[in-house]
N, C-alpha and C positions, 0 to 999 in steps of 0.2 A: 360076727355080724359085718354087712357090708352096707357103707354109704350111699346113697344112692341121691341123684338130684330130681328134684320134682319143676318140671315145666310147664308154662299155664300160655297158651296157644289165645291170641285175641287178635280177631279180625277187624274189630269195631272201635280197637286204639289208634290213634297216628300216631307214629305207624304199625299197620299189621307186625305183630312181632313174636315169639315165644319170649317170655318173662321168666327168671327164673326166680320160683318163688321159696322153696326152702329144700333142707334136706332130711333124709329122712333113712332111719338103719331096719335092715332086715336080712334074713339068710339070701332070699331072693329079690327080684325089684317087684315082682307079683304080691307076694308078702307083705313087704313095706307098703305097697301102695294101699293094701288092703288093709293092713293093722292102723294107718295113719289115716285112713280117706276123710273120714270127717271132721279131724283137725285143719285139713289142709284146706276142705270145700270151705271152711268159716275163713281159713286167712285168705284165698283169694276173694270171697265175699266182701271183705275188712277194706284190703288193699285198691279194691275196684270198684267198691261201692255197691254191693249189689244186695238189694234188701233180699229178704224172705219169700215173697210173692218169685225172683228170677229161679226158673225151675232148677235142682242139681242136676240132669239130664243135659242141660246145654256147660255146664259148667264141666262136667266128663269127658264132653264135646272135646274140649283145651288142654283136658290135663291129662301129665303123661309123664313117666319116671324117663330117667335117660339110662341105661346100662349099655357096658359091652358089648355093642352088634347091632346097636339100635334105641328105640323107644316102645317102653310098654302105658296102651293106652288107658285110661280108665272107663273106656267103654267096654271091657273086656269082663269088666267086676260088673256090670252093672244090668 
């Protein structure tokens, strides 16, 4: 299993920033994003305030695992 870090992209904070919100294990960072995605949409929900009513579609928008060569996005699961 490999760690991977999950980052949450917000344009509407000051300042625009990636957040890093937790971490997360899988063979792949595809994997992880995919075996964890609905834990992770409720903690940046928690962390940022964002009720029920803010669609997970904009929330995919942000999120994104970091691996070796890059970022994988969660618009890619979605």
């Amino acid at each position: 299993m490999n760690l991977y870090e999950v980052l949450f992209y917000s344009g509407e904070e000051m300042p625009p920033a990636y957040y890093l919100i937790d971490g997360i294990e899988g063979e792949k960072a595809e994997d992880a994003l995919r075996d964890h995605l609905e834990e992770i949409v409720n903690k940046i929900r928690q962390i940022f305030g964002l009720g029920d009513d803010f669609p997970d579609r904009k929330i995919y928008d942000g999120l994104y695992v970091l691996r070796e060569g890059g970022l994988v996005s969660a618009r890619t699961l979605a």
